[in-house]
N, C-alpha and C positions, 0 to 999 in steps of 0.2 A: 315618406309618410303621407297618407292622405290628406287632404284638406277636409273641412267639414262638409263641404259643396258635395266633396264626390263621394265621401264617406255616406252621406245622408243620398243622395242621388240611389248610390249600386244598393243600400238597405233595400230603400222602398221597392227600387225594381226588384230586389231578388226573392220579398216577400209575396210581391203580386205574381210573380212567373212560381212560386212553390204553390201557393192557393189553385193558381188555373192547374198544373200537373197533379196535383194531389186531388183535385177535383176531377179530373178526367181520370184518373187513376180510385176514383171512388173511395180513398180512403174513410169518406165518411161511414161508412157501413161497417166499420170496425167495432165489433161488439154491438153495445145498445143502437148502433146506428141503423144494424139492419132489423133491427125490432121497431124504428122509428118508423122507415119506410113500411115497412111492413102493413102499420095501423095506419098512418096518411092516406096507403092503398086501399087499406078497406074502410076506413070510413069517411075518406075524401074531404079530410080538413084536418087541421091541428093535433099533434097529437103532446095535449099537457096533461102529463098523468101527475106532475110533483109540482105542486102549488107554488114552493119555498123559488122554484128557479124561474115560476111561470116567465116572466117577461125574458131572460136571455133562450130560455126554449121556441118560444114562438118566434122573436124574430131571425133565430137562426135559420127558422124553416119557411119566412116569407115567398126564396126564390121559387122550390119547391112546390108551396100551395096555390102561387101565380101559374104555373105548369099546368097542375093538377085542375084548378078556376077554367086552364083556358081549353082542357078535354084531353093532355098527354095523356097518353097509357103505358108508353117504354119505359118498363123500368130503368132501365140500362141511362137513359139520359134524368128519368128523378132520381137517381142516384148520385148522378154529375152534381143535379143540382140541390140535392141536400146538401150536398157535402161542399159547395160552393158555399151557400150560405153560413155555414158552421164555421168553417175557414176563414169567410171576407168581413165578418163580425166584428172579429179580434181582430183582425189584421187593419182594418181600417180603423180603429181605435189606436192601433200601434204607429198605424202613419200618422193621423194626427198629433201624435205624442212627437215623432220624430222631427214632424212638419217645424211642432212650436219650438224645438231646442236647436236646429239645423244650425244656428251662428256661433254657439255656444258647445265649445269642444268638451267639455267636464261631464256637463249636463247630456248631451249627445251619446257620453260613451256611458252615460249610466242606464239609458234607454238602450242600448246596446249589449250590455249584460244583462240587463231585465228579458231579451229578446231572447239573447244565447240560454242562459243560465236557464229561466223559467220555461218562456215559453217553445222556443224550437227543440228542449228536452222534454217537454209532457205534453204533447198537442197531439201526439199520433192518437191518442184518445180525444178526437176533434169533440164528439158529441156530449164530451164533457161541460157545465156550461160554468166552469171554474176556470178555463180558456179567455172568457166575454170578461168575466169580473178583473181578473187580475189584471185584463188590458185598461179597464176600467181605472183601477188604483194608478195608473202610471197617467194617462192622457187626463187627470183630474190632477196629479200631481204637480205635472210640471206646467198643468197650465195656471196654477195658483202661482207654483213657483217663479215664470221670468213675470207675471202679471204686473206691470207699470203703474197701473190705474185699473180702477174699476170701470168695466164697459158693459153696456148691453148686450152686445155681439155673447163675450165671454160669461155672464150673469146666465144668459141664454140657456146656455152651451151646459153650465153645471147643474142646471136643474134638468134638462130632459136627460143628459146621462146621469144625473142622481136618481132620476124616477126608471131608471132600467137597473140601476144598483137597487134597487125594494127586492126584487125577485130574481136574486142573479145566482148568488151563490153559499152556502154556509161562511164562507172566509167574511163577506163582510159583517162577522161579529164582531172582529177587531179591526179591522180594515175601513169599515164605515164611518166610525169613532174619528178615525185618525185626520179620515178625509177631510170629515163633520169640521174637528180643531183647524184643521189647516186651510176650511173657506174661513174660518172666524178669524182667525191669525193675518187673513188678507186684508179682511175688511178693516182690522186695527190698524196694520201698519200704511196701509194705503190712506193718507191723507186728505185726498180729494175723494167724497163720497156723493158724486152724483146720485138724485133720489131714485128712478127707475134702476139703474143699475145696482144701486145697493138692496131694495129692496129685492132684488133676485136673486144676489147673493144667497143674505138673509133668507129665504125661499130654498135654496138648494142646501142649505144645512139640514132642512128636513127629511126630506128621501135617504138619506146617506146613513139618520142615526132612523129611520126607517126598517131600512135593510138589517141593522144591527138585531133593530126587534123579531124581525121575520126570521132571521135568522139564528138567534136565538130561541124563541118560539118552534124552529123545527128541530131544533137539538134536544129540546124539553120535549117535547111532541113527538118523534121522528116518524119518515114513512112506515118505518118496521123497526123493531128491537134488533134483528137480525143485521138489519141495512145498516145500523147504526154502529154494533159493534163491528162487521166486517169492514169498514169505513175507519172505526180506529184502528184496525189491526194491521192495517195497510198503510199507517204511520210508522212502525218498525219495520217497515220491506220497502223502503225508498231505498235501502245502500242500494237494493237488487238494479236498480235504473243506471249500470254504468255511465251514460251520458251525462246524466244529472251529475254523477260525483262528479267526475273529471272536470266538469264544465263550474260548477262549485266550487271544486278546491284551488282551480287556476285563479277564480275570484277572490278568493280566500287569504290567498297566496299574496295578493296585491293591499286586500284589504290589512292584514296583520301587519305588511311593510309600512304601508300608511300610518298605521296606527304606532308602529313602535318605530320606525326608522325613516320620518315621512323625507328627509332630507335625501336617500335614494335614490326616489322618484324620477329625477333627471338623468340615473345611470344606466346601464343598460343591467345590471345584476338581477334588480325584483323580477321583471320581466321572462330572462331564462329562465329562471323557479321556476314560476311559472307556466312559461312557455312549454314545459316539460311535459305537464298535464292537458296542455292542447295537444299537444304531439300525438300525443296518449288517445287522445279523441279521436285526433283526426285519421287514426288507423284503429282504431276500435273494431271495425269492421273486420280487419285480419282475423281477428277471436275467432269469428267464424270456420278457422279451417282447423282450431282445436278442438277437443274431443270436452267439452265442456261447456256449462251453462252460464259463463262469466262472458259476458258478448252484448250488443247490440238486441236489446227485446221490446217490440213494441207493446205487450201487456205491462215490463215494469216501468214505462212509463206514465200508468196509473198507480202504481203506489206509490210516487214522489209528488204527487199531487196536494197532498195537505203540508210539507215542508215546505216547497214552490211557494205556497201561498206565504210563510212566512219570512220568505225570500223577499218575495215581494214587496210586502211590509217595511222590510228593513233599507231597501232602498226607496223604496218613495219617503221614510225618514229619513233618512241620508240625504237626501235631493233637499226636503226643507230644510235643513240644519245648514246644508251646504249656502241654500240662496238665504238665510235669516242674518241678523247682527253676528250670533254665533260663529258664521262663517267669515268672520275678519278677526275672529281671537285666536281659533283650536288652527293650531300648527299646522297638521294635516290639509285643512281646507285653505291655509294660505296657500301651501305649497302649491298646492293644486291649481292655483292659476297661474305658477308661472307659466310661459308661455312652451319651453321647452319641454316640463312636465306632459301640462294638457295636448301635445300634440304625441308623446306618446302616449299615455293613456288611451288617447281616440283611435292611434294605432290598436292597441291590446282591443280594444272594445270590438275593431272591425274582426281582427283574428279569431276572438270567441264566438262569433257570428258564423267564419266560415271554416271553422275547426267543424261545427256539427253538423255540416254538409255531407260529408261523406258518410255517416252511420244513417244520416237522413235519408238518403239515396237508395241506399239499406234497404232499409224498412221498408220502404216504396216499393221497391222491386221487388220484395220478399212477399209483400203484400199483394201484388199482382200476382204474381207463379200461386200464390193461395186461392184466387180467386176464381183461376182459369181452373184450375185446379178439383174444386168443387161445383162450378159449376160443368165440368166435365164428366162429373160421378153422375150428378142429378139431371142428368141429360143421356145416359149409356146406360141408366136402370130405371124400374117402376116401382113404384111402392116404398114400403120402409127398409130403407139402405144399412145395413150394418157399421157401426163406424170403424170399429176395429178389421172391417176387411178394405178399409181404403188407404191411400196414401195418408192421407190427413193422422192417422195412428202413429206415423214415422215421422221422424227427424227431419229436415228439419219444418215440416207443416204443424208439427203438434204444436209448435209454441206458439201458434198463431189462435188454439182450439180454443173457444170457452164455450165449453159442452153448451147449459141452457139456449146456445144462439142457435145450433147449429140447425135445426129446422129450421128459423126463419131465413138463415143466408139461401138454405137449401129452396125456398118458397120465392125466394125473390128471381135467384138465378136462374128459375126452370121456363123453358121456351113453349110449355106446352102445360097444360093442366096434367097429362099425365106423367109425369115426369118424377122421377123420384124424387123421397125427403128424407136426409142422413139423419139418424136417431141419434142422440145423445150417446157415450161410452155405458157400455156395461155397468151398470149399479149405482147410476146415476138417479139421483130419486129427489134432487130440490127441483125447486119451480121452473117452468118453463112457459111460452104461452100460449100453446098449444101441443096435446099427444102429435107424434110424428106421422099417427096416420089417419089424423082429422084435421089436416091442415086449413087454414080460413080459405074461403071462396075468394080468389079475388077481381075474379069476373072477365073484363078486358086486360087489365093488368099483367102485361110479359117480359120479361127479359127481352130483347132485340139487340142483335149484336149487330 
């Protein structure tokens, strides 16, 4: 079994080595990503078109507009580095999470399902900026939670990430709330209230029921009546995200023991349940050689995105409950510390981590073979590309299609202004942001392989 040292140690390293490879590998340009590049390149700065996220929008694209500031023109490397940024976001919100639990095995392996479950199941949509927020719910979480004392350092800390939660994401409507109670819950139980530090606190309880309102305000408001209900309807198509389930129910699987049979916990039985559903993960990947759409898909994991967020929720309540008075009554959470318990769990925590490495890997590489792919079309023709006479029509490249992008990947990938642009599918007639064969000027702007 791991220790915490090494269990926290291989996380962090295997988040920063997936950020640099998925950066280099451009996942950022996946969907809205290559629409992002796109505007960056032509209007050579920021591109905030949704108020409600402005602040995790812009500074996902900092590395990017430092590029663009300093005269880049290769696409090929703002692409790296969009997609650097979108990735090192979250991911450095998640090390700091891990940073503050790394002694505490319960606590460690709950940031560790937060990791598996949420976010290395819905991130292949990096440019998503409900990525930022939900890292946000947890590095707010458990830093109330081991909190000793009230400190400046930490007072600090909750207001400039409470003022990035104002414009992050729809989730903190409920999520903000929670945070909001649980700095007020510190300030109570923490007995020593230094005046600087508390009134920072007190300070970051603002931004947090902030984002609630903003967030609320665009659900009333929305960018579009459209946006809004396609956005609910992709709450009933999370089952579609295999990885999410599987990686869910293994969770599931432990949390239900907890709950009804917490005296288990030291056995090896909850565990295999479970472990069943990692297994299941961890060769998800096979699907692919059946003739079926039950498999590894990096589109559905955009539609498990507003569950995730409820996911999330439920364990950063769990984490306070676990560190409150509560947590020396409810049976479950005594158990939990024993110590034979908590060193399995931390076990279970690291395997769900690296159960979703191989569907991960997946995706990755599925992702390249697409890229090379289309930019192979829009580099071998001129003009407007048919899409139905290219691979991209066929298995397994379709599952990667969503028609409105396919100009702009086609725009970014091309080495030459003449170079062809793949139209959308036949009878395709919603918005796009630009006809296929008025693409934007983008002047210096090229692909460089």
């Amino acid at each position: 079994m791991p220790t915490t040292s090494v269990a926290y140690k291989a996380t962090v390293g295997l988040l920063w080595t997936l950020v640099l490879w998925h950066s280099w590998e451009c996942r950022g340009l996946f969907v809205d990503g290559s629409a992002f590049l796109v505007q960056v390149a032509r209007r050579e700065f920021f591109f905030d078109f949704y108020d409600p996220r402005l602040f995790a929008m812009v500074l996902g694209q900092a590395p990017i507009l430092t590029a663009v500031f300093l005269g880049v023109t290769d696409l090929h490397l703002l692409a790296q580095l969009l997609s650097l940024g979108l990735f090192a976001l979250p991911t450095a919100l998640y090390h700091l999470a891990l940073q503050r639990v790394k002694d505490d095995p319960i606590l460690l392996s709950a940031v560790l399902a937060a990791i598996g479950v949420v976010f290395m199941t819905t991130s292949f949509f990096i440019v998503g900026e409900y990525n930022t927020a939900y890292a946000i719910g947890m590095v707010v979480a458990v830093r109330l939670a081991t909190a000793q004392r009230l400190t400046v350092e930490d007072g600090a800390f909750l207001v400039a990430v409470g003022l990035l939660a104002i414009r992050a994401y729809e989730v903190m409507l409920y999520l903000g709330p929670v945070l909001a109670l649980m700095i007020a819950w510190t300030i109570y139980r923490v007995r020593t209230r230094p005046p600087l530090a508390t009134v920072l606190y007190l300070l970051a309880i603002l931004p947090f029921l902030g984002g609630m309102l903003v967030a609320a305000n665009s659900l009333i408001h929305p960018f579009s009546q459209d946006h809004l209900s396609r956005t609910a309807a992709t709450v009933l198509d999370a089952w579609q995200n295999i990885q999410f389930d599987l990686a869910l129910l293994a969770a599931l699987v432990i949390f239900g023991w907890a709950a009804l049979r917490p005296q288990d916990l030291g056995t090896r039985k909850p565990y295999l349940f479970a472990g069943v559903f990692l297994a299941l993960l961890a060769l998800s990947p096979l699907l692919v050689l059946t003739d079926t759409l039950v498999r590894p898909h990096a589109k559905s994991q955009y539609t498990a995105r507003s569950i995730a967020g409820l996911v999330m929720t439920i364990i950063v309540i769990l984490i306070w409950l676990y560190t409150s008075p509560l947590g020396t009554r409810i049976k479950s959470f005594v158990v939990l510390r024993r110590p034979e318990v908590s060193r399995r769990m931390l076990t279970f925590g690291c395997l769900m981590v690296l159960a979703i490495l191989p569907s991960n890997a997946y995706l990755t590489f599925e992702w390249r073979s697409y890229l090379n792919t289309v930019r192979t079309i829009v580099r071998s023709q001129s003009g407007v590309i048919e899409f139905e006479s290219t691979p991209l029509a066929r298995r397994p490249l379709e599952t990667l299609v969503e028609s409105w992008i396919l100009p702009s990947q086609s725009l970014i990938l091309r080495a030459k202004r003449g170079d062809g642009i793949i139209a959308p599918p036949r009878g395709f007639n919603a918005w796009q942001p630009f006809p296929p064969a008025e693409p934007y000027p983008l002047g210096s702007y090229v692909w460089r392989d």
